[in-house]
C-alpha positions, -999 to +999 in steps of 0.1 A: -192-358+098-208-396+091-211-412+126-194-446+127-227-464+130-241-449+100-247-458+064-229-436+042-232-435+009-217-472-008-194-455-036-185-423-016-173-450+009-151-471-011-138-438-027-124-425+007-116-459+015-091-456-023-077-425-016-066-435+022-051-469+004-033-448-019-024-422+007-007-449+032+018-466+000+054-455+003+061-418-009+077-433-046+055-462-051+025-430-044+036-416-078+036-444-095+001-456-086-012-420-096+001-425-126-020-453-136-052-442-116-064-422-148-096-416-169-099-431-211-085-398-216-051-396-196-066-374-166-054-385-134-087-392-114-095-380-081-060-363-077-051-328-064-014-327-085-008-292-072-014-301-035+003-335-042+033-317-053+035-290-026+034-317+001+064-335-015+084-304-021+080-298+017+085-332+028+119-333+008+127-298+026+119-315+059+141-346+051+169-324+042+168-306+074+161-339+093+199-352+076+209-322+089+193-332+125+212-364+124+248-350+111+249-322+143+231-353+168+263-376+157+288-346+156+280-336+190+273-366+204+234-356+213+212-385+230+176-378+214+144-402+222+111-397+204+080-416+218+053-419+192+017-431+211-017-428+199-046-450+192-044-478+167-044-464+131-035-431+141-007-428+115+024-435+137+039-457+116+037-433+087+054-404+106+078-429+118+086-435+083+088-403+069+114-396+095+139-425+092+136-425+052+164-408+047+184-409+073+213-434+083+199-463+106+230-467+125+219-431+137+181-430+135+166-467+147+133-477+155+128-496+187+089-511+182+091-539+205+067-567+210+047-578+238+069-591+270+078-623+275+072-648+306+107-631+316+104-597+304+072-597+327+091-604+360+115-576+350+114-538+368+088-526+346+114-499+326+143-524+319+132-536+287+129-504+275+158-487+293+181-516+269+169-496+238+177-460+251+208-442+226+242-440+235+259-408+225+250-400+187+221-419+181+184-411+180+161-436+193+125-435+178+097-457+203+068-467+185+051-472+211+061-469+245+069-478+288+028-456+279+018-490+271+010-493+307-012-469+304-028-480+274-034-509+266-023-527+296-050-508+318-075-508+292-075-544+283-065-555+322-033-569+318-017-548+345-029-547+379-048-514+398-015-517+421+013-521+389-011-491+372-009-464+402+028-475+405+033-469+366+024-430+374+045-429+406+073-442+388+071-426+352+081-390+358+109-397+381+123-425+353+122-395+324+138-368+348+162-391+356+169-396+322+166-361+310+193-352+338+217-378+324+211-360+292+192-374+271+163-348+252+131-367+254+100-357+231+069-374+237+043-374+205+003-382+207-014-386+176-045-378+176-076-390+152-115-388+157-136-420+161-152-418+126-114-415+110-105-448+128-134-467+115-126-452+082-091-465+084-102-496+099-124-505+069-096-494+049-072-524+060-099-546+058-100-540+024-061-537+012-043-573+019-014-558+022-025-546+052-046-568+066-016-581+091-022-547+109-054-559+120-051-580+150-074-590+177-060-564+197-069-539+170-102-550+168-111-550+204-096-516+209-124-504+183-146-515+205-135-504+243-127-463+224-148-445+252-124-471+277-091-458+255-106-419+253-102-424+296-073-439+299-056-413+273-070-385+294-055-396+325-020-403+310-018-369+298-029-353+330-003-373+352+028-375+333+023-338+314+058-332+331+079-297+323+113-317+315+090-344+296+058-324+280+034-340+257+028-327+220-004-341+207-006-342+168-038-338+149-031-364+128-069-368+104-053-355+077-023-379+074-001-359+053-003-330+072+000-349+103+036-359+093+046-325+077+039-309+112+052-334+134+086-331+114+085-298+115+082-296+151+106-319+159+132-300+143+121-271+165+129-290+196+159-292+191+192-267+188+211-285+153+233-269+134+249-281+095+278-293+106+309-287+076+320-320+061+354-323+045+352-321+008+348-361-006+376-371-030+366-404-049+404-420-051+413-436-080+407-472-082+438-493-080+442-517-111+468-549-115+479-559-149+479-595-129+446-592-112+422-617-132+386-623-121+372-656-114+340-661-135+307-670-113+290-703-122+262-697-143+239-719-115+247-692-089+224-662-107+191-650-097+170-656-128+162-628-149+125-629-150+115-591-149 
């Protein structure tokens, strides 16, 4: 393993520094981009097709059964939250992804929400949150949590000693109390080693499309990891409840990361396919007096692709 602090070699650098761009683009814009990274002969460079191939094939399989998920959560009126923590650049967003691709977001949402307000920061701790739990039929995914607390907030010191201790009083009586109203709560840790994040570091550094990932925050976090490696350790240990367990994901290799995650999530929980009626496309009703208005010429996007 190259420490962070070493020199590794320039071009095997920038080479693992290509695949991880290329690794983090959407699944269908992945294919395309492959297609074009090729030698003078038409060789795809750099490329393991078969592996490539087999992790699609499985990620479809998982999406499948994930629509699946989503048809017995709404059918049965199922209350799921998944909390998605880690350090930064773990690959949370990517699971995250993965997961709501396919499904319908009027089901599956994503609550990722920003840092409090003058307001939000007089608030019981839990309320913001508690506003973005699911009602009956919906799956809630956090990215990121109420663990913020725990993170970042005790890390970087915007929480108190007294606000922090009252964080872990307070945490595992809020999810009991909301696994007794029901809800299934599944709490996720991704988990990367300290040379992978300076790898993926580097790697939004380099991709401006990315570089809006990279905030102060991120960078000082980079910084304080032996600070985050504590703090981590100590929210495990203290809210590792039974009704509430953590699941930590070894999330270095990204793609498995996300195939196993998936997959375990669908273990979690008991789903069923749930028949559908059969789908009759009705006949479209037609007037012989029906005439369409033409649109004005000015009112068209231009045509430039």
């Amino acid at each position: 393993m190259t420490l962070p602090n070493a020199q590794p070699d320039h071009d095997e650098l920038m080479r693992r520094i290509a695949r991880d761009l290329v690794d983090s683009y959407d699944e269908e814009l992945e294919l395309e981009i492959e297609d074009r990274n090729v030698d003078e002969d038409g060789a795809p460079v750099g490329v393991d097709k078969a592996a490539r191939a087999a992790y699609f094939r499985e990620l479809f399989r998982l999406q499948g059964e994930l629509v699946k998920l989503q048809d017995w959560v709404q059918h049965s009126k199922q209350k799921v939250v998944i909390l998605f923590e880690g350090r930064d650049a773990a690959g949370k967003g990517g699971v995250i992804k993965r997961i709501t691709q396919r499904l319908n977001p009027r089901v599956a949402r994503v609550a990722a929400l920003p840092a409090p307000n003058d307001r939000e920061r007089t608030q019981w701790y839990f309320q913001r949150y508690a506003a973005h739990l699911p009602a009956a039929g919906e799956i809630v995914l956090f990215d990121r949590s109420w663990y913020n607390r725990a993170g970042v907030e005790r890390v970087m010191g915007f929480c108190s000693d007294e606000e922090y201790e009252e964080f872990f009083r307070s945490v595992p009586e809020f999810e009991k109390m909301l696994v007794r109203s029901g809800i299934k709560l599944i709490k996720y840790w991704f988990s990367i080693t300290d040379d992978e994040q300076h790898l993926r570091f580097l790697g939004r550094i380099h991709d401006p499309l990315k570089q809006w990932k990279l905030s102060p925050m991120d960078l000082e976090s980079r910084r304080r990891w032996e600070e985050y490696t504590k703090a981590k350790e100590t929210m495990l240990e203290r809210t590792h409840i039974p009704e509430a367990p953590w699941w930590v994901v070894q999330a270095v290799d990204k793609k498995k990361a996300r195939l196993n995650c998936i997959a375990h999530l669908l273990d979690q929980l008991p789903y069923h396919e749930v028949a559908h009626a059969p789908v009759d496309l009705p006949a479209r009703v037609r007037n012989p007096d029906y005439l369409r208005l033409p649109v004005p010429a000015s009112m068209y996007v231009p045509e430039r692709y």
